[in-house]
C-alpha positions as CSV (number, residue, x, y, z in Angstrom):
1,X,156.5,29.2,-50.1
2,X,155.3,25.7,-51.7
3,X,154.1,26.1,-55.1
4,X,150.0,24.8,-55.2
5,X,150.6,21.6,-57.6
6,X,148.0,21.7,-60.4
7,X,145.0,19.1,-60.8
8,X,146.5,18.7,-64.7
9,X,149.2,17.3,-66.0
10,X,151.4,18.6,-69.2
11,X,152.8,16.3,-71.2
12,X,154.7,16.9,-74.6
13,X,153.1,15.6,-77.9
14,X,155.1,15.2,-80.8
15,X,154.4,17.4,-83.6
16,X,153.3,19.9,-81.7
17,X,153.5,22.3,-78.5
18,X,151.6,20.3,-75.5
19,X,148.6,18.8,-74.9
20,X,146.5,18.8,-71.4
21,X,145.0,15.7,-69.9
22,X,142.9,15.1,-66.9
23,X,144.4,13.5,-63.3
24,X,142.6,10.5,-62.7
25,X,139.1,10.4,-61.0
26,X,139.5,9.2,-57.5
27,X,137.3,6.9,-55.9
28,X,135.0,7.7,-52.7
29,X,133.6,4.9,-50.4
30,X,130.2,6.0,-48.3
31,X,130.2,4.0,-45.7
32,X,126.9,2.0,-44.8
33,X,125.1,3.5,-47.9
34,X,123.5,6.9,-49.4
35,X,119.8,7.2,-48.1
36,X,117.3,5.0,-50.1
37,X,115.2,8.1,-51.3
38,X,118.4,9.4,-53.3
39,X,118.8,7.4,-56.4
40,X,121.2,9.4,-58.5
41,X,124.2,8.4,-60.8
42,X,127.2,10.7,-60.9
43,X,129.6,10.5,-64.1
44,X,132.5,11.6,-65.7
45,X,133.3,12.1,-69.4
46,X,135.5,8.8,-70.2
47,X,134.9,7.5,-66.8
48,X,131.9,5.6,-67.0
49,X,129.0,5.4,-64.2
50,X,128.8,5.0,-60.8
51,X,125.7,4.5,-59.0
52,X,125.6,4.7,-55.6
53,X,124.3,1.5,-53.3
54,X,120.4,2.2,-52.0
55,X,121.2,0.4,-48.5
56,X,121.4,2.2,-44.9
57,X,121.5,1.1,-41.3
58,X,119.2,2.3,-38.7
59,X,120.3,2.0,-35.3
60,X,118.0,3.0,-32.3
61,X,120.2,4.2,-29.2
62,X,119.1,4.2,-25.6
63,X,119.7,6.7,-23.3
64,X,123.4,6.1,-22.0
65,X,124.4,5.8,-25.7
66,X,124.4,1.9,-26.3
67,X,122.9,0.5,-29.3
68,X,119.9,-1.3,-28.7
69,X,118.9,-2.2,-32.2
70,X,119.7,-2.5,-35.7
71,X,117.9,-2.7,-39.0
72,X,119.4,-2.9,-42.2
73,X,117.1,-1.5,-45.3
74,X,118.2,-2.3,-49.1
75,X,116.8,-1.4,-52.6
76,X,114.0,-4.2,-52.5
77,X,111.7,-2.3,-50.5
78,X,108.6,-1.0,-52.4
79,X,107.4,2.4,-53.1
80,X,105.6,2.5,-50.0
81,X,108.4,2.0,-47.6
82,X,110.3,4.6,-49.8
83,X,107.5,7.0,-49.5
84,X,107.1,6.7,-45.6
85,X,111.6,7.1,-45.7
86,X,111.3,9.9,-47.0
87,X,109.5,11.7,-44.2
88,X,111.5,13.2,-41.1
89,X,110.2,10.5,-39.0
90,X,109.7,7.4,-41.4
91,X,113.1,5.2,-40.2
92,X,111.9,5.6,-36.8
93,X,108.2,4.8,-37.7
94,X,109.9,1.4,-39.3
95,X,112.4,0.5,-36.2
96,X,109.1,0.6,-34.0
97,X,107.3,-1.4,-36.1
98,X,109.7,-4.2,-36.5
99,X,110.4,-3.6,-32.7
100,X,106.8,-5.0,-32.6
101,X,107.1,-8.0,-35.1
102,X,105.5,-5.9,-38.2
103,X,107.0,-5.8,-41.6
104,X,107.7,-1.9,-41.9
105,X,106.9,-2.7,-45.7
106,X,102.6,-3.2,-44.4
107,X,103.1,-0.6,-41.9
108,X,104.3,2.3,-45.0
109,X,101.0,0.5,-47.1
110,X,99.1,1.9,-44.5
111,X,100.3,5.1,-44.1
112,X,100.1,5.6,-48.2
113,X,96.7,5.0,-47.8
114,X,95.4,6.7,-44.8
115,X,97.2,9.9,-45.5
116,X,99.6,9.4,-48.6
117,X,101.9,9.2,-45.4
118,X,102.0,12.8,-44.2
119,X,100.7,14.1,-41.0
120,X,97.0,14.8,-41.8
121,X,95.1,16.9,-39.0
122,X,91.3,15.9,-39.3
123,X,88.9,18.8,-40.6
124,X,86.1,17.3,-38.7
125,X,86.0,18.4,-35.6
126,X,83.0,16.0,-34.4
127,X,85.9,13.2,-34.9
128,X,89.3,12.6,-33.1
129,X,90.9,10.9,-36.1
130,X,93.8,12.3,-37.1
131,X,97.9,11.4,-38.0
132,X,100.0,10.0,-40.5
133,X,98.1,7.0,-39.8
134,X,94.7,8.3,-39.4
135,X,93.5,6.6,-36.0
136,X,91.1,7.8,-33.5
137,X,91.8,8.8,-30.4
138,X,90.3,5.2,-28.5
139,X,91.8,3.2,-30.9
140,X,95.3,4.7,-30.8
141,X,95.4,4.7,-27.3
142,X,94.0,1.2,-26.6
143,X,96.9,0.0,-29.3
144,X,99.6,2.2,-27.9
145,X,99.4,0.9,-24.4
146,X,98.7,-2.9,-25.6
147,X,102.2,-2.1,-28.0
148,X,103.7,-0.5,-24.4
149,X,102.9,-3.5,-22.5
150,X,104.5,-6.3,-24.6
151,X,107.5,-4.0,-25.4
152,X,108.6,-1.7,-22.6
153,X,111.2,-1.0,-24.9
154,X,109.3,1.5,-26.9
155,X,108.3,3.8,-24.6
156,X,111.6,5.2,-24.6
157,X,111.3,5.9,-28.7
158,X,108.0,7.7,-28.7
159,X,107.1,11.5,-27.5
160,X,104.8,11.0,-24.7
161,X,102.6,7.5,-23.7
162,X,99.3,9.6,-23.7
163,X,96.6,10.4,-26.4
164,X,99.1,13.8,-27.4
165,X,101.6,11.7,-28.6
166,X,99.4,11.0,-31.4
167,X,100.5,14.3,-33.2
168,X,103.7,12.6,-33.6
169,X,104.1,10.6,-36.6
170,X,106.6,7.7,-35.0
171,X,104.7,7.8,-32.3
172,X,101.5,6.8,-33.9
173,X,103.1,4.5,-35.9
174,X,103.5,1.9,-32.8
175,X,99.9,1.7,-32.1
176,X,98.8,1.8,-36.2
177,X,101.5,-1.0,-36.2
178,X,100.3,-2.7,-32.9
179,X,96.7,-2.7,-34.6
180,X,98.3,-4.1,-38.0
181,X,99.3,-7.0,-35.9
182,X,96.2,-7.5,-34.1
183,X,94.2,-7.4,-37.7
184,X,96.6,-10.5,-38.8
185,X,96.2,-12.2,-35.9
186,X,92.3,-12.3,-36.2
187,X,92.5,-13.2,-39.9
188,X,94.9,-15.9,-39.3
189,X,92.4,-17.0,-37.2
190,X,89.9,-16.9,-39.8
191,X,91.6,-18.9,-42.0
192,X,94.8,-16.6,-43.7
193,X,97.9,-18.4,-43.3
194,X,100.1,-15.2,-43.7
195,X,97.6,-11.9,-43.8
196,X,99.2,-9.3,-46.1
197,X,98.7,-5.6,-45.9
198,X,95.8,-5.9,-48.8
199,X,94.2,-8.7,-46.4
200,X,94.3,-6.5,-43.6
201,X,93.3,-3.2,-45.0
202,X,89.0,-3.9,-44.1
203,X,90.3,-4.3,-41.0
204,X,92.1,-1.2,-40.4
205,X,89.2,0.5,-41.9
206,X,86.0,-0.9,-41.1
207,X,87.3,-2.8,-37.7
208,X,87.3,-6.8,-36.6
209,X,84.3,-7.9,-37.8
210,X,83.9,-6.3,-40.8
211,X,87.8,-7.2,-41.7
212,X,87.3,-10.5,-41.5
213,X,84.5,-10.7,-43.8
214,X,85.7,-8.8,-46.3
215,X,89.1,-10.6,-46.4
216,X,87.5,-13.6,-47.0
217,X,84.7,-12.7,-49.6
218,X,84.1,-13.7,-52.4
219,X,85.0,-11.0,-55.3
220,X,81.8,-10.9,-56.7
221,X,80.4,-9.5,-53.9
222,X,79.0,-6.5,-52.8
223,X,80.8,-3.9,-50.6
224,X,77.3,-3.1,-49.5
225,X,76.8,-6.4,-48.4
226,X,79.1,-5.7,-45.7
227,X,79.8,-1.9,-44.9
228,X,76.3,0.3,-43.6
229,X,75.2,2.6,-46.7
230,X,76.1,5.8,-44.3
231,X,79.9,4.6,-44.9
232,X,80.1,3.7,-48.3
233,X,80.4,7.2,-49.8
234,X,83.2,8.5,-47.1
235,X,85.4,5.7,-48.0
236,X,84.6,6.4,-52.1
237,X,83.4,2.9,-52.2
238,X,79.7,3.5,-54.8
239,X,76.8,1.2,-54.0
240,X,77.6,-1.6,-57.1
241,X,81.2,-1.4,-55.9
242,X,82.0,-5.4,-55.4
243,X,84.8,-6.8,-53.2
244,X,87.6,-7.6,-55.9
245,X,87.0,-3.6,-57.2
246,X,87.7,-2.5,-54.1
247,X,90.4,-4.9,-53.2
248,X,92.0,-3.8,-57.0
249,X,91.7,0.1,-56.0
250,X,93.5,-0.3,-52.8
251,X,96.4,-2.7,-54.2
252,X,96.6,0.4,-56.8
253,X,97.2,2.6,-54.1
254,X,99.6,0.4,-52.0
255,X,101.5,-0.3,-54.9
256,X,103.9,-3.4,-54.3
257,X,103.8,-3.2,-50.9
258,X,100.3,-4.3,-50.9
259,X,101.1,-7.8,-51.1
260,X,103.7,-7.4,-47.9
261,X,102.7,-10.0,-45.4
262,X,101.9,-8.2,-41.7
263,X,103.9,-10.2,-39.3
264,X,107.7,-10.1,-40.1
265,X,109.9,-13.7,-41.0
């Protein structure tokens, strides 16, 4: 019977009986990368650090097993991106927005915003807006299907092509990113070389008309100026609140990613 060969080695000192030292650490390789949400740093007494790398590959696989995709994430995405990885569906939510052209960095702003990216159920029931994303039933659906049309692509990624597949997170994320593009598209037109997820956020909230003003006004103006008084208080924006406030409280909330242009390079 083979003897198990101990971890330690024995070695004799002078001036004494024995003394015990450690084996040498061995070295593990990951491949493609730990997850970016993990961010921990394993050590050994004497050893020194080792922290692992933040990058990871997505890869989005059709139904007879070939890839069809690839996207490649590192540690110089912001918080919001992070935040929106960190959910069940967030790497999918980010493959079928850059499927669509949109930086997955605006589409994550969005979702920190709407819902602090979790998948909010509305506790109105005279309104159908609901999701990680927080759309309405008519807007989701006329985005989904505009989305579905330019990319055929995506309709094998998402649960079902009808106004149900809004309960699903990744799902919704293909019209909220379809509509993303659609905002920068109409402020490009009004005059914003490269609309950023700040630039776009009246959009996304108060719709086309209202998104363009808003992107293009003046700080010192008044929110009032440009959003009915019966929709100031259920967005939190007060009666005195000016443009650059509001601009400053929702680049607060979207952190870095807040200055992520829309369309992606």
């Amino acid at each position: 019977m083979r003897k198990r060969r101990s971890a330690w080695k024995v070695w004799p000192v002078l001036g004494s009986s024995f003394f015990i030292y450690p084996a040498l650490a061995q070295t593990v390789n990951v491949p493609a990368g730990l997850p970016p949400t993990v961010n921990a740093t394993y050590q050994e007494v004497g050893m020194g650090g080792w922290t692992p790398p933040t990058s990871s590959t997505t890869q989005q696989i059709s139904g007879s097993g070939s890839v069809v995709s690839t996207t490649t994430t590192n540690g110089s995405s912001t918080d919001a991106l992070q935040s929106m990885y960190s959910q069940s569906w967030g790497y999918a939510a980010a493959q079928n927005a850059s499927t669509l052209g949109v930086n997955p960095d605006a589409l994550a702003a969005t979702c920190v915003v709407e819902s602090g990216c979790r998948n909010v159920y509305t506790a109105n029931g005279n309104s159908s807006i609901t999701g990680a994303f927080q759309m309405s039933n008519g807007t989701y659906n006329e985005a989904l299907q505009k989305a579905l049309a330019s990319n055929p692509s995506l309709a094998s990624s998402i649960t079902n092509t009808g106004v149900s597949g809004q309960q699903d997170p990744a799902t919704q994320a293909v019209a909220a990113a379809q509509y993303l593009k659609d905002a920068a598209t109409s402020l490009q037109n009004a005059g914003i070389s490269n609309p950023t997820a700040l630039d776009t956020r009246a959009y996304y909230n108060f719709g086309p008309q209202r998104g363009a003003q808003i992107a293009t006004a003046n700080d010192s103006a008044l929110m009032s100026s440009y959003v009915p008084s019966n929709q100031l208080a259920s967005n939190g924006i007060s009666s005195g609140e000016t443009v650059g406030q509001w601009k400053s409280s929702i680049a607060a909330k979207m952190g870095s990613a807040a200055s992520s242009p829309i369309l992606s390079s």
